[in-house]
C-alpha positions as CSV (number, residue, x, y, z in Angstrom):
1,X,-7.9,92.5,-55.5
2,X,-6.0,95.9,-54.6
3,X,-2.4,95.2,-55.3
4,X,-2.5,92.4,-57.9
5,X,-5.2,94.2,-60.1
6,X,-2.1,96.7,-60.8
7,X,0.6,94.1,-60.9
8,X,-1.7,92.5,-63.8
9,X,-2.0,95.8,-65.6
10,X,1.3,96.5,-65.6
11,X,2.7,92.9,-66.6
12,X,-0.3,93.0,-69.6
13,X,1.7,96.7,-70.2
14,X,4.7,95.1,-70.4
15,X,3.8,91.9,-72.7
16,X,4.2,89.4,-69.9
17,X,1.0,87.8,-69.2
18,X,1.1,84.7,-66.5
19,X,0.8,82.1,-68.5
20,X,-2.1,79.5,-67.2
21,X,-3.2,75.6,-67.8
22,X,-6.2,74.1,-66.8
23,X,-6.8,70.8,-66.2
24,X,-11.0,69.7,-66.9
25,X,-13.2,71.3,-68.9
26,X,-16.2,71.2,-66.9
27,X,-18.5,74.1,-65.4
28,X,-15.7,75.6,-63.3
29,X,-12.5,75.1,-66.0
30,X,-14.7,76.6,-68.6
31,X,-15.7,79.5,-66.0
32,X,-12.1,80.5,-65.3
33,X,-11.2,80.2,-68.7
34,X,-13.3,82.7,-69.5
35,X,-12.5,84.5,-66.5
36,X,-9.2,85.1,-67.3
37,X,-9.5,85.4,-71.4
38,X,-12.1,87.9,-70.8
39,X,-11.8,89.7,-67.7
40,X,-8.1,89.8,-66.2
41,X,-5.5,91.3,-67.9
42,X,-2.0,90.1,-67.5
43,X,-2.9,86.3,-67.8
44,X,-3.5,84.1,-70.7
45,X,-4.7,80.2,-71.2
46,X,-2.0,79.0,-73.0
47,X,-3.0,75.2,-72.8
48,X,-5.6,72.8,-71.3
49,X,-6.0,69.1,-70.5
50,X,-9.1,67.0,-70.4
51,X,-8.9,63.4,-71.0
52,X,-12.0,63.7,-73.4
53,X,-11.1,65.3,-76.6
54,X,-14.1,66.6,-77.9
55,X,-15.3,68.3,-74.2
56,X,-11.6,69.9,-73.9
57,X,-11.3,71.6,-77.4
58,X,-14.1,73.5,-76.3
59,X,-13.1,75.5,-72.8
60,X,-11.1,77.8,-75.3
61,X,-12.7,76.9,-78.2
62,X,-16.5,78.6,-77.0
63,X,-14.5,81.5,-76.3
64,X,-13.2,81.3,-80.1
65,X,-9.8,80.7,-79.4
66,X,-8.6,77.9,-81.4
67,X,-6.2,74.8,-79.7
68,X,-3.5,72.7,-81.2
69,X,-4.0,68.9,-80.0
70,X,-0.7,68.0,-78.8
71,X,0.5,64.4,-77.4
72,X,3.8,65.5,-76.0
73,X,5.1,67.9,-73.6
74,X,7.6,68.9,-76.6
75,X,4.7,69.7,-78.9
76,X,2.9,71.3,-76.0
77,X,6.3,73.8,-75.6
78,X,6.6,74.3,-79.1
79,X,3.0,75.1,-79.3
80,X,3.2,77.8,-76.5
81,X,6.4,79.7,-77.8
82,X,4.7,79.9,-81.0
83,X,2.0,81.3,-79.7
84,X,-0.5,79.3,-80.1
85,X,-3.2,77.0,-77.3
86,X,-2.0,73.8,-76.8
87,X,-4.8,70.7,-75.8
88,X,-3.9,67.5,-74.5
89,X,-5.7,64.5,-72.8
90,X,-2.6,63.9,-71.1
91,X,-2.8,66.6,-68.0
92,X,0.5,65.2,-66.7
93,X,2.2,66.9,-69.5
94,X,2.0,70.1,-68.5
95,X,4.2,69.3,-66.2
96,X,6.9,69.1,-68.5
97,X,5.9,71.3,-70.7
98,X,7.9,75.1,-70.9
99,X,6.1,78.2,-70.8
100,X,3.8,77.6,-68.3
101,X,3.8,79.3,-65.0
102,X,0.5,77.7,-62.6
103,X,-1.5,74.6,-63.4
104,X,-5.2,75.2,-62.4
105,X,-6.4,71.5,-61.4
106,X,-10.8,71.9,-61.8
107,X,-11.9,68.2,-61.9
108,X,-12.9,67.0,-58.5
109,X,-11.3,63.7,-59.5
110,X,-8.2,62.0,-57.1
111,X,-6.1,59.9,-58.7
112,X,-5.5,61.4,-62.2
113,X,-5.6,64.8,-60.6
114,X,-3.1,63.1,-58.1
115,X,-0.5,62.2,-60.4
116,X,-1.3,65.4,-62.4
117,X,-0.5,67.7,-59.8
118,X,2.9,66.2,-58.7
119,X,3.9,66.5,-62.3
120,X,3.0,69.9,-61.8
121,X,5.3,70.1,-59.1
122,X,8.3,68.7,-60.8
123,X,8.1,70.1,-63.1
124,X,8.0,74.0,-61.4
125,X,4.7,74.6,-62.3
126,X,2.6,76.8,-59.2
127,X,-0.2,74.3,-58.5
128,X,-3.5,75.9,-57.5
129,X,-6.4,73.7,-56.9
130,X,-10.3,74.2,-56.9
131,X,-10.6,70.4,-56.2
132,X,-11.6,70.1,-52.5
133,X,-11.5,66.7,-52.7
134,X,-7.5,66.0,-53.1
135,X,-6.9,69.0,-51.0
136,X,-8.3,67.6,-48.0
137,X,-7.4,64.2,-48.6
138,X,-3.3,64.2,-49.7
139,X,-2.7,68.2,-49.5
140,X,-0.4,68.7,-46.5
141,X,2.0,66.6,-48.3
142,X,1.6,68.3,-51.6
143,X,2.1,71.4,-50.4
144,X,5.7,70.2,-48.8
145,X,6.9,68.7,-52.1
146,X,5.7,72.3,-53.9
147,X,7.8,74.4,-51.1
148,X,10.9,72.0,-51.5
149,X,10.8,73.4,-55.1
150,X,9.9,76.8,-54.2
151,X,6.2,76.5,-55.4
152,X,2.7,78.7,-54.2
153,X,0.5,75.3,-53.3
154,X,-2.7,77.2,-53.3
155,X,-6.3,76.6,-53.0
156,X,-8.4,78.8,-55.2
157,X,-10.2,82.0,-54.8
158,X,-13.9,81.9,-55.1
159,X,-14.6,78.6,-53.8
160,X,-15.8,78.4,-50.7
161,X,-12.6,77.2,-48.6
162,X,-10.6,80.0,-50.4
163,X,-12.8,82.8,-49.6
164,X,-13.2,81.4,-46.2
165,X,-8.8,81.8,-46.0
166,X,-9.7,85.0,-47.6
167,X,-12.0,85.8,-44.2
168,X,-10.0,84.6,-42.0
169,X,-6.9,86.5,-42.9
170,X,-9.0,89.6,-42.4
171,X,-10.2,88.6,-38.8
172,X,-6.6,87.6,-37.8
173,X,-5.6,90.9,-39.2
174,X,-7.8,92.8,-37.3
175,X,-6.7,91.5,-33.7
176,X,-9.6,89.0,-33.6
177,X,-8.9,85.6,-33.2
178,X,-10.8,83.1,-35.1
179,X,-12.7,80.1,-33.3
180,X,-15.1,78.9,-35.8
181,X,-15.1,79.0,-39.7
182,X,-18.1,77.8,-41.8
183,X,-20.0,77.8,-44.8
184,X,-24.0,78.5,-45.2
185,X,-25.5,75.7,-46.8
186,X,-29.6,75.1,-48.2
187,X,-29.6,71.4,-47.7
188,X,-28.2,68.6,-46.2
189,X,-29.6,64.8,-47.0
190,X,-26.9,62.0,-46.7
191,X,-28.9,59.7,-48.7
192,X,-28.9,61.9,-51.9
193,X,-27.2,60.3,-54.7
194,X,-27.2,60.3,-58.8
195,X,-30.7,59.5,-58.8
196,X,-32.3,61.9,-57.1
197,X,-29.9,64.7,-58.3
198,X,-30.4,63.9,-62.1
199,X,-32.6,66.8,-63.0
200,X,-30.6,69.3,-60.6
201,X,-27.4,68.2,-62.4
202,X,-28.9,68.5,-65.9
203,X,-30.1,72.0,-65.2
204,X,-26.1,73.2,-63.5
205,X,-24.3,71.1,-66.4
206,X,-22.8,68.8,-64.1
207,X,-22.5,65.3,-63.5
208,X,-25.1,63.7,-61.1
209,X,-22.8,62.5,-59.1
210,X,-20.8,65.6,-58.2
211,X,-24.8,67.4,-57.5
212,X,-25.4,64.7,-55.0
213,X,-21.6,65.5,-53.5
214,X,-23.3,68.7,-52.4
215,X,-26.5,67.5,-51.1
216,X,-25.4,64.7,-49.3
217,X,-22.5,66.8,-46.9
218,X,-19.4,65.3,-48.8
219,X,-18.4,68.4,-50.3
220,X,-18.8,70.5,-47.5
221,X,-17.0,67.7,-45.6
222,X,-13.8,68.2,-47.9
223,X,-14.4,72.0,-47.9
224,X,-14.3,71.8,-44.4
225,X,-11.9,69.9,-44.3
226,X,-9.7,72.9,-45.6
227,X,-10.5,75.2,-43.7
228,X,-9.8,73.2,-40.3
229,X,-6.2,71.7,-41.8
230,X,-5.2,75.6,-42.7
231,X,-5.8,76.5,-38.9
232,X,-5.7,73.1,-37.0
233,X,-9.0,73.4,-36.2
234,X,-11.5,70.3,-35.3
235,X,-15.1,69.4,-35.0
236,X,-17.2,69.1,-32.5
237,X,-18.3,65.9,-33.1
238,X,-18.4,63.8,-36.4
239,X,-20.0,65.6,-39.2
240,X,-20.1,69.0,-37.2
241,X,-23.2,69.9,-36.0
242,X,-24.5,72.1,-38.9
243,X,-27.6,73.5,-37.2
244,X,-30.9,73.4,-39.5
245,X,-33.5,76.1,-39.8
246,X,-34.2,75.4,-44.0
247,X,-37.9,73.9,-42.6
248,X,-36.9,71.6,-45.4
249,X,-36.9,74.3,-48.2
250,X,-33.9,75.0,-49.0
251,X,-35.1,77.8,-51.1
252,X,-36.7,79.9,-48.3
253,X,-34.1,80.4,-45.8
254,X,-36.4,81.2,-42.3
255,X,-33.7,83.1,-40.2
256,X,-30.4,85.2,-40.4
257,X,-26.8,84.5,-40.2
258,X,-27.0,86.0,-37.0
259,X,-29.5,83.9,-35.6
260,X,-28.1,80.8,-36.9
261,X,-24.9,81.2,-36.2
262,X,-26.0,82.1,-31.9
263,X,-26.8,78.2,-32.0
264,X,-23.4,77.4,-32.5
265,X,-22.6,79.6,-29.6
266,X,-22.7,76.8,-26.7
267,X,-20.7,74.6,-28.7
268,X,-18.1,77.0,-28.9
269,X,-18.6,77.5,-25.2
270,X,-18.0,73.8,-24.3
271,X,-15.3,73.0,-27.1
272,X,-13.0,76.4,-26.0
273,X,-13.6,75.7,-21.8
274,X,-12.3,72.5,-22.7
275,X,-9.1,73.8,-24.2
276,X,-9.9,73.5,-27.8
277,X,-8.2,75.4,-30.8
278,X,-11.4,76.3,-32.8
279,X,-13.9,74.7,-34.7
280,X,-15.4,74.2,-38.3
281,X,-18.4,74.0,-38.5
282,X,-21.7,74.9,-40.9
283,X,-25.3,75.9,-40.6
284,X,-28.1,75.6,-43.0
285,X,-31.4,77.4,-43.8
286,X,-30.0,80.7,-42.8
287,X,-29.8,84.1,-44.8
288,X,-27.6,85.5,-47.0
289,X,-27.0,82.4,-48.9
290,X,-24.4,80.7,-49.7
291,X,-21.5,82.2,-48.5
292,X,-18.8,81.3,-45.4
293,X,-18.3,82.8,-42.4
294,X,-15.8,83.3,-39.6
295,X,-16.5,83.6,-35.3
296,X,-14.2,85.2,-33.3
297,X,-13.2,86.2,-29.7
298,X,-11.3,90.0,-28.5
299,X,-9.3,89.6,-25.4
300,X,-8.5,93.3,-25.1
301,X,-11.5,95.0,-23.7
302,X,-10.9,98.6,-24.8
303,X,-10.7,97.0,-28.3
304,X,-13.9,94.8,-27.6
305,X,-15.7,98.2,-26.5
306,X,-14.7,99.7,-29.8
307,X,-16.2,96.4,-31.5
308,X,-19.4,97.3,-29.9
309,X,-19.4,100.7,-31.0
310,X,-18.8,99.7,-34.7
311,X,-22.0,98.1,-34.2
312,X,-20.4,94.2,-34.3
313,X,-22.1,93.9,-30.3
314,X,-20.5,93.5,-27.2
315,X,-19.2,89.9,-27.3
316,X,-18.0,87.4,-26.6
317,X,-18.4,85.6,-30.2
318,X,-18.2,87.9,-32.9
319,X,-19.3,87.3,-36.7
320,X,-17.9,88.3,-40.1
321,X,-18.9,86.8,-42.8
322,X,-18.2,87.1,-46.6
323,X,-22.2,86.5,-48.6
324,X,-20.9,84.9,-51.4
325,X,-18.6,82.7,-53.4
326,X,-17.6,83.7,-57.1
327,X,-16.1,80.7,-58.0
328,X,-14.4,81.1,-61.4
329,X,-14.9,84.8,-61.4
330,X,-12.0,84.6,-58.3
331,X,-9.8,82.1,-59.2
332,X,-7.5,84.4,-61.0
333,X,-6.8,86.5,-58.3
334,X,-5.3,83.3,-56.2
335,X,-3.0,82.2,-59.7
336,X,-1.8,86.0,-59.8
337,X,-0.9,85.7,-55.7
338,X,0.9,82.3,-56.1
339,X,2.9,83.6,-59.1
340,X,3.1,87.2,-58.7
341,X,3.9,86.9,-54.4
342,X,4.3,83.3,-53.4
343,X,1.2,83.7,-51.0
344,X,-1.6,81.3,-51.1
345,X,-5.3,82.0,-50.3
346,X,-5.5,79.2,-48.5
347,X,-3.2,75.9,-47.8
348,X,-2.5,73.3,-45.4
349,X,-0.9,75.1,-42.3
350,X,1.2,71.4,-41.6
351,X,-0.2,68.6,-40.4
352,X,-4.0,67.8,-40.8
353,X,-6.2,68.2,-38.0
354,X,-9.0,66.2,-39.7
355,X,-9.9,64.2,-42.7
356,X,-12.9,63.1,-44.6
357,X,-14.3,59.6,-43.3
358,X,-17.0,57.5,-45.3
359,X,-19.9,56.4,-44.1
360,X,-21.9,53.5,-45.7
361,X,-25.5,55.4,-47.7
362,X,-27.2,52.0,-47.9
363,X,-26.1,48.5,-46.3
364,X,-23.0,47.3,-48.8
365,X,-22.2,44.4,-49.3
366,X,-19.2,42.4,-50.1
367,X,-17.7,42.7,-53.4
368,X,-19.5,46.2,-54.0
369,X,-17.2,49.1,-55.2
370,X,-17.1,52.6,-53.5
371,X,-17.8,54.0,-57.2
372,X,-17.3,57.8,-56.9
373,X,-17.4,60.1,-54.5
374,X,-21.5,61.5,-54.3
375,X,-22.6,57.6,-55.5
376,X,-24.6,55.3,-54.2
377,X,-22.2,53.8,-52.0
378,X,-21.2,56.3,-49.5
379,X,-21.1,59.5,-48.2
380,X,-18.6,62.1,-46.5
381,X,-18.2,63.8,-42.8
382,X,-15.9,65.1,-41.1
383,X,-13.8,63.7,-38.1
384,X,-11.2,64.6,-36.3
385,X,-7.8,62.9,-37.5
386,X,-6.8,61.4,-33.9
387,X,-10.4,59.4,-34.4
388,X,-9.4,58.4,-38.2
389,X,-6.2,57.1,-36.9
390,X,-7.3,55.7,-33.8
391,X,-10.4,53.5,-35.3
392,X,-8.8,52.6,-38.1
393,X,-11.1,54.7,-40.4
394,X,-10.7,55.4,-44.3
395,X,-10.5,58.2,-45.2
396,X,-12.8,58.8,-48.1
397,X,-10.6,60.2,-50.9
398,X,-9.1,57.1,-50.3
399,X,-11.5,54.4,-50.3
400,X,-13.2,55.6,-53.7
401,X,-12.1,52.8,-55.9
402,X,-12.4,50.2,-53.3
403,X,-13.9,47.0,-53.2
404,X,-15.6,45.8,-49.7
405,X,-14.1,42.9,-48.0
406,X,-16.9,42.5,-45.8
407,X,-20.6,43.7,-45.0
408,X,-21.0,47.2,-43.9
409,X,-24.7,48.6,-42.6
410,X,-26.1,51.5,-43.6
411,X,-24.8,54.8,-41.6
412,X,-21.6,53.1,-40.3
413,X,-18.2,54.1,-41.3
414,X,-15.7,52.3,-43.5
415,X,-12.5,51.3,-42.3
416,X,-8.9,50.3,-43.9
417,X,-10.1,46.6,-42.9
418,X,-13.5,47.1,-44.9
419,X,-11.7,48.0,-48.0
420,X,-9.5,46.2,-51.1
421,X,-7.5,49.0,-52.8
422,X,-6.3,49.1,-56.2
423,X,-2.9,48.2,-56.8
424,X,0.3,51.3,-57.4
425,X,-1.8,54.1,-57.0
426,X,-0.5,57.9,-56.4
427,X,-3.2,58.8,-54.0
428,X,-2.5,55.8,-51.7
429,X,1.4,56.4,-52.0
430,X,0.7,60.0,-51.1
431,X,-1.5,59.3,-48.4
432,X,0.6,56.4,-46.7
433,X,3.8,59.1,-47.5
434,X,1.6,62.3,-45.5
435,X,0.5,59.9,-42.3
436,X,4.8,59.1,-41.9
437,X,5.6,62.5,-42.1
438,X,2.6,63.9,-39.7
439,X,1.1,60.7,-37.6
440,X,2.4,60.7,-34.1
441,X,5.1,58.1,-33.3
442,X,3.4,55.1,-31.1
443,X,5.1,53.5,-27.9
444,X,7.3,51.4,-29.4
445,X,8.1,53.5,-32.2
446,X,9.9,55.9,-29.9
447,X,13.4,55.1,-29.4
448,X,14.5,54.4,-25.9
């Protein structure tokens, strides 16, 4: 990044690295561990926190970097100012640890990474998450509580959503104005779960569950989720409409970006005659792949002329798209921002505009447990919040955990009456905290 590649130089000049934690120490927290031990000067690892010991000694330890195990946020400090890595299965420590600037939270989980991150927060700690799935469930109210404390709540470079913020900075900045942001996906089955994703998982070195996230439209449904809550943009319907031209293969993408992306075109038509701010939205089968991309409209026609002329056509819809997402390889670029310039790649523009329902992947039953988010339970789209609210629907992040009250068929979605929660849990306190702050006021709320 121009700009923060020379703050970073000059900070590693001058012996003050940004100091980073990590929280996981799966494929992407080892990835940006080595990202930023190997490849970005000015910025150091100076602890990590993984609640199993013998996987989180080694995201430093494979890059031969040695880590003092430490079970208090004393001997984390002392650790640090000595020089040294700290390690601790206890990610709420770094928190209240000293010497740490930004906590990097890489675990997909909710609750632990829930409770991790507000300790982040208290204790002045930039939080900047790669985990899609707490960011779209609680992160409007996160990112208040980090700005009462004067905190960059961030999401992070590389992923999808942030390179998608990272796009649609660029088409705001330009004078176009943005009406549909989306990611370019190989396959979409909402009945994929652990099962089927076992050897795919094996292959990646990740857990089954999290490859059948991805295949069965949960993860683009909280990635998505992201991008419409930083603009207040909605969907079309539930679970987009994510045009298919994969032919099943999701190897052998049949058309371009540019075709694909024209199907989307009458949508866009209907949703903006009708008044609408903008959509999100996805498409599948389509070349280059993966990667996000951004629609967008020009008012001013000697500016729209000058479009055409730059080759971009003559309009109305207009695409830029970025063909890839780094992952770890960008994260550090979004910890330098949020320490370095208080700017986030991408966060929560206020209140949410949609959320990530459930819907049932076989017929439940009562008693079952919503196990983990890609299981055999449920899957993930994307609705607009006024439906959440108005039907009483769960949002997923939330119901993980759960125990059904009652029988659910296959394909419908779960509700708040559906669903036993667990007892004094951070995500539901957050989530109950964000709908007071942002849900509109009913009838009789309002005072006369």
């Amino acid at each position: 990044m121009i700009i923060v590649d020379t703050v970073l130089k000059r900070r590693e000049a001058e012996g003050r690295p940004i100091r980073v934690a990590i929280i996981g120490a799966g494929q992407q927290a080892r990835g940006i561990a080595r990202s930023i031990e190997h490849s970005t000067p000015g910025m150091t690892v100076v602890a990590v926190a993984n609640r199993t010991p013998e996987r989180g000694l080694k995201v430093l330890g494979e890059l031969g970097l040695e880590s003092v195990s430490c079970t208090t946020a004393g001997q984390i400090s002392a650790a640090i100012a000595a020089g040294q890595r700290a390690f601790t299965t206890d990610a709420c420590l770094l928190g209240q640890a000293q010497g740490i600037d930004a906590v990097v939270e890489a675990t997909g989980q909710l609750e632990s990474s829930a409770r991790a991150i507000l300790a982040a927060i208290e204790g002045g700690k930039h939080p900047i998450l790669m985990n899609a799935e707490l960011d779209a469930t609680v992160g409007p109210v996160l990112k208040l509580k980090a700005e009462a404390r004067g905190l960059c709540y961030t999401a992070a470079d590389g992923d999808q959503p942030g390179v998608a913020g990272n796009l649609l900075r660029f088409v705001e900045g330009i004078g176009v104005r943005p009406v549909c942001a989306g990611s370019i996906k190989g396959l979409h089955d909402p009945y994929r779960n652990p099962a089927t994703q076992a050897a795919f998982s094996a292959k990646w070195g990740m857990t089954p569950a999290m490859a059948a996230s991805f295949a069965d439209g949960t993860k683009i449904s909280f990635e998505q989720a992201m991008m419409a809550n930083s603009r207040g943009l909605k969907v079309a319907k539930q679970g987009m409409t994510g045009p298919d031209f994969s032919g099943g293969d999701p190897y052998a993408p049949l058309v371009t970006l540019e075709e694909a992306t024209a199907a989307l075109h009458p949508v866009l038509d209907a949703h903006l005659a009708a008044g609408g701010p903008g959509l999100v939205d996805y498409v599948i089968g389509a070349r280059p792949n993966p990667g996000v991309f951004v629609i967008g409209t020009m008012e001013d026609p000697a500016q729209k002329h000058l479009l055409a002329y730059y080759k971009l056509g003559p309009g109305p819809y207009y695409l830029f798209y970025a063909p890839y997402h780094l992952c770890n390889f960008e994260t550090p670029f979004s910890i330098a921002r949020a320490v370095l310039f208080g700017d986030p790649t991408l966060a929560p523009s206020g209140a949410p505009s949609v959320a990530v329902a459930g819907l049932a992947k076989k017929d439940l039953e009562p008693g079952e447990i919503i196990d983990e988010l890609g299981g055999f339970e449920a899957y993930g789209v994307l609705e607009n919040i006024e439906t959440m609210r108005a039907e009483g629907l769960i949002p997923l992040g939330i119901a993980v955990g759960g125990r059904l009250r009652r029988p659910v068929a296959k394909d419908q979605p779960l509700t708040f009456a559906d669903i036993e929660l667990p007892e004094g849990r951070t995500i539901d306190a957050l989530h109950a905290e964000q709908e007071a702050l942002f849900a509109p006021a009913t009838p009789e709320e309002v005072p006369a």
